[in-house]
C-alpha positions in Angstrom: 11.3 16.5 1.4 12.9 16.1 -2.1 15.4 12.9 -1.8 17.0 10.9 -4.2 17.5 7.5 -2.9 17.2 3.9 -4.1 13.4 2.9 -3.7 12.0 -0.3 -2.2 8.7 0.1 -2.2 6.5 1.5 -5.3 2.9 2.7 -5.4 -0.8 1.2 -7.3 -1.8 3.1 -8.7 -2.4 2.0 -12.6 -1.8 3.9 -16.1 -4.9 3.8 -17.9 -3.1 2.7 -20.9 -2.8 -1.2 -18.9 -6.2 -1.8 -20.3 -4.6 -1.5 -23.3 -1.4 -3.6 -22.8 -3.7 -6.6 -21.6 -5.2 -6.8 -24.9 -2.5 -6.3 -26.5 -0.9 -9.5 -24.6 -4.0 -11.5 -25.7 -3.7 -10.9 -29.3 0.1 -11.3 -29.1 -0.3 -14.9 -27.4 -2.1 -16.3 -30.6 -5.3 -17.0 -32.0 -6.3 -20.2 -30.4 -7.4 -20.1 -27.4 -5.0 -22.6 -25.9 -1.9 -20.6 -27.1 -3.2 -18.0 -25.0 -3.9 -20.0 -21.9 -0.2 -21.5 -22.5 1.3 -17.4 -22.6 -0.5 -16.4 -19.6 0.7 -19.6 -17.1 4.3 -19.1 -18.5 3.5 -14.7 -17.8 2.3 -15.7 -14.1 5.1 -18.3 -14.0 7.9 -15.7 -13.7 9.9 -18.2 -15.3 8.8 -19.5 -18.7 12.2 -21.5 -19.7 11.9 -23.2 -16.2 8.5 -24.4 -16.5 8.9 -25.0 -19.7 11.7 -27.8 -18.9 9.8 -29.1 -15.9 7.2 -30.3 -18.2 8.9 -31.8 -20.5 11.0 -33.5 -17.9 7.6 -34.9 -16.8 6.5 -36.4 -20.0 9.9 -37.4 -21.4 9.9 -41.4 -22.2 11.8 -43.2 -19.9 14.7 -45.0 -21.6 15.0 -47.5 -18.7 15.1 -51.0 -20.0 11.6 -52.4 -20.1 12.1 -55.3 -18.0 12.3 -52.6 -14.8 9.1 -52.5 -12.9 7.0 -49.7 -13.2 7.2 -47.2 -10.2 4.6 -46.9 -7.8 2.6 -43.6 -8.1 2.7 -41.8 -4.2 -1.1 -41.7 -3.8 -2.6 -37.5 -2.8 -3.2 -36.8 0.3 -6.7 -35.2 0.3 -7.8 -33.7 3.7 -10.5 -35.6 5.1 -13.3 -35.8 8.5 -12.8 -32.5 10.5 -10.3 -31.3 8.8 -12.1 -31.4 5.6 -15.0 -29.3 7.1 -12.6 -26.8 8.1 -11.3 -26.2 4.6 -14.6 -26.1 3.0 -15.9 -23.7 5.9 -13.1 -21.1 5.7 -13.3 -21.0 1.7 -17.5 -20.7 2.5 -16.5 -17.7 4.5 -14.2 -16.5 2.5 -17.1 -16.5 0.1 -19.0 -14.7 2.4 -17.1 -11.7 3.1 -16.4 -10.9 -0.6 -20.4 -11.2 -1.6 -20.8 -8.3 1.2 -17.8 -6.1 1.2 -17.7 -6.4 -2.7 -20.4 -3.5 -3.1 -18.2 -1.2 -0.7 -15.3 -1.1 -3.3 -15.3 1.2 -6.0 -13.5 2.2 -9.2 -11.6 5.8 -9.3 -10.4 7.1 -12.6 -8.5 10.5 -12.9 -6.7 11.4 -16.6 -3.3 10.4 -14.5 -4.8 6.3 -14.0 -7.1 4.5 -11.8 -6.9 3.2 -8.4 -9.5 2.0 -5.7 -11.7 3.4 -2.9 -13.6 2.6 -0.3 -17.3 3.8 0.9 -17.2 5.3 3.9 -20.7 6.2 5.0 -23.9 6.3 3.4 -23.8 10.1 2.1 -21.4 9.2 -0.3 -17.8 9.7 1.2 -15.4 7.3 -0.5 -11.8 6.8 1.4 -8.9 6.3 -1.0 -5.1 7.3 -1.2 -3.9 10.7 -1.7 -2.1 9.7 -4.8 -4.7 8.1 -6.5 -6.3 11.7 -6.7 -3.1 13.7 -7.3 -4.1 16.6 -8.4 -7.4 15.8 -9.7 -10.3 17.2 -8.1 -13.2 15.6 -10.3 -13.3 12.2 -11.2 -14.9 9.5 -12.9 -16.1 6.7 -10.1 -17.6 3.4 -10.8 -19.6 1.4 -8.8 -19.0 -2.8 -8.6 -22.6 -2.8 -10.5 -21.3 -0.7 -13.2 -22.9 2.3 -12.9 -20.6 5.7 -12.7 -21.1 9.0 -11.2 -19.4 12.3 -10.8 -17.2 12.5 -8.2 -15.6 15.2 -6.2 -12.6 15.3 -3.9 -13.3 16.5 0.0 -9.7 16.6 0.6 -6.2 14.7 1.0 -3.6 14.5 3.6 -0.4 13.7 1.4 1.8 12.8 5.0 -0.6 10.1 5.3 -1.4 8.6 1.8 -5.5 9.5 2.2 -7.8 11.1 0.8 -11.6 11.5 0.4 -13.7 12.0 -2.5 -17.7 12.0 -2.7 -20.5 11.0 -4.7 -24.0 11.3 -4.9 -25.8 8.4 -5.4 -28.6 6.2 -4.1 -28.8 3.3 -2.4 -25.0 3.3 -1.0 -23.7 0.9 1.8 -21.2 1.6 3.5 -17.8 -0.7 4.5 -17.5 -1.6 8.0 -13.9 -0.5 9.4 -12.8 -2.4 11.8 -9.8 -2.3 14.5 -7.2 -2.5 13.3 -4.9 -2.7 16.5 -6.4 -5.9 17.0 -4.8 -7.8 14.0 -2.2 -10.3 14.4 0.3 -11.9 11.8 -0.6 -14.5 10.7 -4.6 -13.5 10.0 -5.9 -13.9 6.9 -6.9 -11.3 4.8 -8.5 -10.0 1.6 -7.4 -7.3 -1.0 -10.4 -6.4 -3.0 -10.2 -4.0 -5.6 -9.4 -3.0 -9.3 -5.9 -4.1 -10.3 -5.2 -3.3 -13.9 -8.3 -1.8 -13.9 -9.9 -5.4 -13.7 -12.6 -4.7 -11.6 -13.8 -6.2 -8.2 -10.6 -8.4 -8.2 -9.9 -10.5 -4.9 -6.3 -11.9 -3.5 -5.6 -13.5 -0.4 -3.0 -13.7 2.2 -2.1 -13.3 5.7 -0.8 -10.3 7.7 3.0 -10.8 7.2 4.3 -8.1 9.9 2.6 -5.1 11.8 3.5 -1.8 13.0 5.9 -1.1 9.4 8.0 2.1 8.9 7.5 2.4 5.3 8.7 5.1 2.7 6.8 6.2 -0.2 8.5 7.0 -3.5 7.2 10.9 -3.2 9.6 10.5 0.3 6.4 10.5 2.7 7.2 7.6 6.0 3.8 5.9 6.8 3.6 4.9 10.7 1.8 2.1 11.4 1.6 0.2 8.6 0.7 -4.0 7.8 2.3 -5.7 5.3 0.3 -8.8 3.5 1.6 -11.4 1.4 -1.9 -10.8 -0.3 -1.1 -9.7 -4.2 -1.1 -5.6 -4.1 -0.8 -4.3 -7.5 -1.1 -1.2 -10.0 -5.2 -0.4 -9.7 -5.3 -1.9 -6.0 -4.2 1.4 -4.3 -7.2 3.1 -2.0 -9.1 -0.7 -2.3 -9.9 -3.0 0.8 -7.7 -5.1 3.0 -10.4 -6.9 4.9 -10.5 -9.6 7.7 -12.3 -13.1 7.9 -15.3 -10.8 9.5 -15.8 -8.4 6.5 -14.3 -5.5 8.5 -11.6 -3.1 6.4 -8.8 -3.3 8.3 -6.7 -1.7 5.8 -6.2 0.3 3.0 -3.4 -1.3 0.4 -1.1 1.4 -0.9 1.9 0.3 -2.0 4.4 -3.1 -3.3 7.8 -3.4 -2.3 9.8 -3.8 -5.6 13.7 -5.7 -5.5 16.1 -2.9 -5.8 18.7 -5.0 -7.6 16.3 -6.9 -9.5 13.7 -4.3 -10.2 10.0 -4.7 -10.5 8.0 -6.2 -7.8 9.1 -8.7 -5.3 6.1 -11.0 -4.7 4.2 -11.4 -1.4 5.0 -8.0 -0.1 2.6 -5.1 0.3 1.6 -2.5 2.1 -1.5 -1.2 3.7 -2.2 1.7 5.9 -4.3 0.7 9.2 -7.9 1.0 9.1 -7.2 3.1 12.2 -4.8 5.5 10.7 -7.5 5.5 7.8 -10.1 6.4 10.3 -8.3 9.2 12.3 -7.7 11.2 8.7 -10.6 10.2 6.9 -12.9 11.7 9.8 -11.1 14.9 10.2 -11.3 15.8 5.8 -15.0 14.9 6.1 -15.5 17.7 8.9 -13.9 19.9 7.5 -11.7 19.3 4.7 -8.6 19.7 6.3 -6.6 17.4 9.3 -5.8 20.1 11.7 -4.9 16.7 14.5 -2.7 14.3 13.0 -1.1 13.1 15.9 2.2 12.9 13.9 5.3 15.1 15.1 6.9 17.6 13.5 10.6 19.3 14.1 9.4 22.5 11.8 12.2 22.6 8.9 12.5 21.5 5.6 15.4 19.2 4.7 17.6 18.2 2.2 20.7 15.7 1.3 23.8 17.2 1.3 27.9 16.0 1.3 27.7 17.0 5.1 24.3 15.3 6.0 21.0 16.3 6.4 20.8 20.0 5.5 18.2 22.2 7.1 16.9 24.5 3.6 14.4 26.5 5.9 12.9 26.6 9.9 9.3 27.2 10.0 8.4 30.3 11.7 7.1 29.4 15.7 7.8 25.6 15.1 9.7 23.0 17.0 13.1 23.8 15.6 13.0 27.4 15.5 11.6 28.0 19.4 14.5 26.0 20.0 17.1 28.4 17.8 17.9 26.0 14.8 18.6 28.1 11.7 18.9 27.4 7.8 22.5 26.1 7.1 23.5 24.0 9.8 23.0 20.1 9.9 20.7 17.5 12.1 23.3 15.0 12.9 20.9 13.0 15.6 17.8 13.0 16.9 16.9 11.2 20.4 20.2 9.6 20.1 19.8 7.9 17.0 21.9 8.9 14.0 20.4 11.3 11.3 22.9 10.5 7.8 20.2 11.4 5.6 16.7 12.7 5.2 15.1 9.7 4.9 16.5 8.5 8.4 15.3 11.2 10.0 11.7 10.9 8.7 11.6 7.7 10.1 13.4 8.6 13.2 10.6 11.5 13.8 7.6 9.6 12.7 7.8 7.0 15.7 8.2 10.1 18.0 4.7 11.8 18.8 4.0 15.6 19.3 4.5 16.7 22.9 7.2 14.7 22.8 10.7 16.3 23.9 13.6 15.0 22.3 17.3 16.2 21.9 18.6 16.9 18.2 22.5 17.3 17.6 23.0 19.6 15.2 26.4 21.2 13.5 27.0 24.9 12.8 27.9 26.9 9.5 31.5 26.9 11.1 31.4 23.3 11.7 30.6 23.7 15.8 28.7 20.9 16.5 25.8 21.8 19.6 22.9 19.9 21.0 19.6 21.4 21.7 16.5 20.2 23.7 13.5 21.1 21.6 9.3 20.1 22.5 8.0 18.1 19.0 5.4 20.4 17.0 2.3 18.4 15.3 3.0 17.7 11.1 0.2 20.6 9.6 -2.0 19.1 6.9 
C-alpha cells in the first residue's frame, strides 16, 4: 500500500557515499590529532555548546575568598568483592560471544549502499533484510576476515523485511539462531554488524519491549518485533542481535527517528525475531518463494482517501471478494476496531492470523454503510 504519513521509524541501510563523509569529517576536524578527538566527543555529544560550558564550568577558578577551606572531593565508588567478579565476568562474556558470533556477520554491498547479513548454514545462505537487496540480485559480500565473494540473491519476502542471498565459499560457520520467544526485557543484547560501513562493529543494550507493531517507511507492519536500546544505525540492517549465549535472536532493521525533531531518537531500534527470521528464511531456501507466511490477508489493495480507507482493487478468490467487497467502497472497521486510514488497518490485520474470521464494516458507493463476515486469506509472497 502506497501511504503518505508522517514516519517514526527509518531503515539501515547505508549510502555508500558515508565512507566518504567520515573522511571527510576527519579532515574537516583539523590536522592534529587532538582537534579531531575534541570534534568527534562534541559529534557524539549531541550537544557541543552544552558540553562545551560544562567543562569550562569545571575548570573555572573559583573566585571565593582564599581564606574558605577547600572542599572535600566525594571519594568513587568502585564496585568491589562479588560484585566486582560479576562485572568483570559479564564484560568476559561479553567478550566471548563477540570472538564467536563475529565470523557469522558479513558485509553486503549493492550499487544502492550496504547493509549486513547473517550466515545461515554452512552452504553458504546468508539471512539479511529485503531492503538491503532491493532490487539487486548480485552483490559484492565481505567476509569479517576480509575476503569477498560473489553473491547471489535466493529470494526476499518484502511483508517481512527478509531476504536470502548465497555465497560460495569455504570454510563457513554458521550463526546459531536461537528462540526468540524466550527473550525477556530487560536481557542484554548485542548488535553486531557494519554501521557506516565500519565493519564488525558491536553495541550493547537490553531488550526494551517485545511483541512491537512496527511500520516501515515502504508501509510494510512487522509483527512481532523487539525493540533494543542497543545503537541500530545506517549499515546495521540484516546484522545480528545476539544474546549473552551467542544465539541470534534478532535481526536489527530499523531506528525510530523523532517526528518533530527529525533524525534519530537514541536508544530505540528495531529488530525482527529470530523466529520470524527463521519461518521466512527456511521457506526462500527451499524454494525461493514463502508460499506459508502465517500472516493474514483481507485480499484488496488500499488506499487513503477524504472518506477513509479506499479499496483500489479485490483480489480475485481472496478474503474480501468471497465475501462480496468490491472496488469503491470503504473499510471503516475491522474486528471492531476503527480502520481511519491504511496504516491502521495494516496493523489491525497483522495481529489477526489466517483462518481467522473476523467482521469488517464497510460503506457503499452510495454511502450505505453494511457489515460483512469474511474468513482471513494467508498474505502471498
Amino acid at each position: 500500500m502506497s501511504v503518505p504519513r508522517r514516519r517514526t521509524t527509518h531503515r539501515v541501510v547505508a549510502p555508500v557515499m558515508f565512507a566518504i563523509l567520515i573522511a571527510l569529517v576527519a579532515v574537516a576536524c583539523g590536522s592534529s590529532g587532538s582537534s579531531r578527538v575534541g570534534a568527534l566527543v562534541a559529534f557524539q555529544s549531541g550537544n557541543p555548546q552544552s558540553s562545551a560550558s560544562l567543562a569550562a564550568a569545571t575548570i573555572a577558578p573559583s573566585s571565593s575568598p582564599s581564606s574558605l577551606p577547600s572542599a572535600t572531593p566525594t571519594p568513587i565508588a568502585t564496585p568491589s568483592g562479588s560484585d566486582a567478579t560479576d562485572a568483570f565476568s559479564v564484560q568476559a562474556q561479553m567478550v566471548d560471544v563477540i570472538k564467536r558470533v563475529n565470523p557469522d556477520v558479513v558485509l553486503i554491498e549493492t550499487n544502492a549502499g550496504l547493509g549486513s547479513g547473517v550466515i545461515y548454514d554452512n552452504k553458504g545462505d546468508i539471512v539479511t533484510n529485503a531492503h538491503v537487496v532491493g532490487t539487486a540480485t548480485s552483490f559484492k559480500v565481505t567476509l569479517s576476515n576480509g575476503k569477498s565473494y560473489t553473491g547471489t540473491l535466493v529470494g526476499k519476502y518484502a511483508p517481512d523485511d527478509i531476504a536470502v542471498v548465497r555465497i560460495s565459499a569455504p570454510g563457513l560457520t554458521a550463526a546459531t539462531f536461537g528462540d526468540s520467544s524466550k527473550l525477556q526485557v530487560g536481557d542484554v543484547v548485542l548488535a553486531m554488524g557494519n554501521p557506516l560501513g565500519l565493519q564488525s562493529s558491536v553495541t550493547e543494550g537490553i531488550v526494551s519491549a517485545l511483541s512491537r507493531q512496527v511500520s516501515e517507511p515502504s508501509g510494510n507492519t512487522l509483527p512481532d518485533v523487539i525493540q533494543t536500546s542497543a545503537a541500530i544505525n545506517p549499515g546495521n540492517s540484516g546484522g545480528a542481535l545476539v544474546n549473552l549465549q551467542g544465539e541470534v535472536v534478532g535481526i536489527p532493521t530499523l531506528a525510530a527517528t523523532d517526528p518533530q525533531l527529525g533524525g534519530s531518537a537514541p536508544g530505540i531500534g528495531f529488530a525482527i525475531s529470530s523466529n520470524r527470521a527463521k519461518v521466512i528464511a527456511d521457506q526462500l531456501i527451499a524454494t525461493g518463494t514463502v508460499t506459508n507466511s502465517g500472516r493474514a490477508a483481507l485480499g484488496v489493495t488500499v488506499t487513503d482517501s477524504a472518506q477513509g480507507v479506499l479499496v483500489v482493487r479485490v483480489t480475485p478468490g481472496g478474503a474480501a471478494d468471497a465475501a462480496g467487497i468490491v472496488a469503491g467502497e470503504v473499510i471503516l472497521s475491522v474486528g471492531g476496531q476503527s480502520t481511519p486510514d491504511s496504516a491502521t488497518l495494516l496493523s489491525v490485520v497483522s495481529k489477526l492470523h489466517p483462518g481467522d474470521k473476523t467482521q469488517v464494516q464497510v460503506q457503499t458507493s452510495s454511502g450505505t454503510k453494511t457489515t460483512v463476515t469474511l474468513t482471513l486469506g494467508q498474505l502471498p509472497n
